[in-house]
FIBA-393716 format. One record per residue (C-alpha): x, y, z. Coordinates in steps of 0.1 Angstrom, whole numbers, padded with zeros to 4 digits, always signed. Layout:
% residues N
XYZ
...
END
This chain:
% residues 185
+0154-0143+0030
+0136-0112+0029
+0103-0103+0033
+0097-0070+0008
+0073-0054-0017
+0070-0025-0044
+0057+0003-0036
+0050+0041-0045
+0047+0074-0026
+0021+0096-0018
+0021+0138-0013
+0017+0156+0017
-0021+0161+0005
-0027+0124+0006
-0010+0121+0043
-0031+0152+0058
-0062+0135+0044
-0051+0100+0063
-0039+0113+0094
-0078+0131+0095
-0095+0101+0091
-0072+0082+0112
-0081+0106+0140
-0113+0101+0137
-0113+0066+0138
-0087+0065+0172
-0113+0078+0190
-0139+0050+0185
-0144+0018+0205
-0135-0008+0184
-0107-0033+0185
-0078-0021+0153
-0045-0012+0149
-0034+0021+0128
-0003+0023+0100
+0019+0046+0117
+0019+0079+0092
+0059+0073+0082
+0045+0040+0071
+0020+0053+0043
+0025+0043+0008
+0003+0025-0019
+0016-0012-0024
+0019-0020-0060
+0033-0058-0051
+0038-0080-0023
+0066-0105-0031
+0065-0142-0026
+0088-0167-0039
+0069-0209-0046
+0042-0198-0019
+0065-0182+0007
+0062-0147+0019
+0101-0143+0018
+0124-0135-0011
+0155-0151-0016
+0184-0127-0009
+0197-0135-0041
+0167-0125-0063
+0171-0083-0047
+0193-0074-0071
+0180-0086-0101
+0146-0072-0086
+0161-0037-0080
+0172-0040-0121
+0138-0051-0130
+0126-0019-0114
+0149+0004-0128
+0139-0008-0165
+0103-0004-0157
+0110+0034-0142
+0129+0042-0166
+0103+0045-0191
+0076+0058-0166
+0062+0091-0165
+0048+0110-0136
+0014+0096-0125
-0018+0115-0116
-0038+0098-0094
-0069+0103-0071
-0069+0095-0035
-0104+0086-0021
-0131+0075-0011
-0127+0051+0017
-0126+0024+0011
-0133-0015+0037
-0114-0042+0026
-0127-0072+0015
-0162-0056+0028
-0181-0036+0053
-0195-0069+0064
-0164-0087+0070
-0142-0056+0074
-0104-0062+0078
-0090-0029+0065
-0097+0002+0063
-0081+0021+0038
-0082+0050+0016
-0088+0040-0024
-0060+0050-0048
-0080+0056-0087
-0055+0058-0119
-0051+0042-0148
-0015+0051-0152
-0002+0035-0116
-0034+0006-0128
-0009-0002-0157
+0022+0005-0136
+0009-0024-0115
+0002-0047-0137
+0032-0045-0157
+0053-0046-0122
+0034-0080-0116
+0041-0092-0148
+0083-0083-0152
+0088-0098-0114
+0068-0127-0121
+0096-0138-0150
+0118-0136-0122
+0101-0169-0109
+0088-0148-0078
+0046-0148-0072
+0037-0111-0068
+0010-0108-0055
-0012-0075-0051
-0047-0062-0052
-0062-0027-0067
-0043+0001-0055
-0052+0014-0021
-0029+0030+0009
-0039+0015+0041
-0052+0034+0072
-0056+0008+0097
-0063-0033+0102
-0092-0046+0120
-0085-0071+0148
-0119-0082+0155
-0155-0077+0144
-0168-0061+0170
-0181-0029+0173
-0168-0027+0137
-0198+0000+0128
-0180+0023+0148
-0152+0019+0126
-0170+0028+0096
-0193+0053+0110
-0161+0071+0121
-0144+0073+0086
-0176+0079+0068
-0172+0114+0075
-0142+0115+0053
-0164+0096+0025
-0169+0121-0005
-0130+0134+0001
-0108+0131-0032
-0076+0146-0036
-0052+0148-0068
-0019+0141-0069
+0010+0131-0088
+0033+0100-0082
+0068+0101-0094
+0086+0070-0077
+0084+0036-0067
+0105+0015-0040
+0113-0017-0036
+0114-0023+0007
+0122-0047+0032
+0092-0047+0058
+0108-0067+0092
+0078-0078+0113
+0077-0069+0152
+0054-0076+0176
+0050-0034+0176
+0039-0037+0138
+0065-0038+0106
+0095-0018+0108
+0098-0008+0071
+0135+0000+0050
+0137+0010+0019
+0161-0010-0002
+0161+0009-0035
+0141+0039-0048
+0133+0049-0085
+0123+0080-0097
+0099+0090-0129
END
């Protein structure tokens, strides 16, 4: 069994803008956890299999061929990075992250979703975002937001050109992250 999702790259641009805002959120008092920067990417699915978090061995290969048909016929993606964005909200705020805007990836997602699920597996995945850090508890969460604020009316444009299918191994340091297969557009 194997815990895994899709998901696509980012450029350089994208990373620089993170590690800023992730700066200037470390130095707040607040209790979160940051994504390591080797570990940015914008998650296109999360796989589950009948309500489990965990894939059947089995099913990876016929994922990875699922993913090769759909990138076969993509095309690079332009996409815009920004603004921040708190997940679910500012109120109840779990994750900061940094908002990814295209219609291309939009449509890239939602046909992912749909050629997995007639698989039998239950992707699941919300809009497309590229996360910064996870909040632990509530408090002194205004900090938090106050912090990445600064970063608020940053966009930057770049172009996707792959997607990935990893495994993401959970450790009591955070998720250890291998890629299984990687398709370029």
């Amino acid at each position: 069994m194997v815990r895994c999702f899709v998901a696509a790259d980012i450029a350089l641009s994208v990373k620089e803008l993170c590690t800023n805002i992730q700066n200037e959120i470390a130095g707040v008092d607040a209790d979160f956890k940051l994504v390591e920067e080797r570990n940015f990417h914008i998650t296109l699915a999360f796989l589950k299999y009948k309500g489990d978090s965990v894939v059947p061995d089995s099913y990876i290969e016929p994922i990875k061929n699922v993913l090769n048909k759909i990138s076969s016929s993509q095309k690079k993606i332009t996409a815009v990075a920004g603004p921040v964005l708190y997940i679910p909200t500012k109120n109840f705020l779990r994750v900061v992250a940094l908002h990814i805007d295209s219609p291309e990836l939009e449509q890239l997602r939602l046909k992912t979703i749909q050629e997995l699920s007639s698989l039998g597996l239950e992707p699941a995945s919300n809009p497309a975002h590229l996360t910064l850090c996870r909040v632990k508890s509530l408090k002194n969460k205004e900090n938090i937001i106050e912090a990445s604020e600064l970063y608020s009316s940053e966009r930057i444009v770049f172009e996707i050109n792959n997607i990935r299918l990893v495994k993401s191994t959970l450790s009591p340091k955070g998720p250890v992250y291998e890629n299984l297969a990687e398709f370029g557009f």
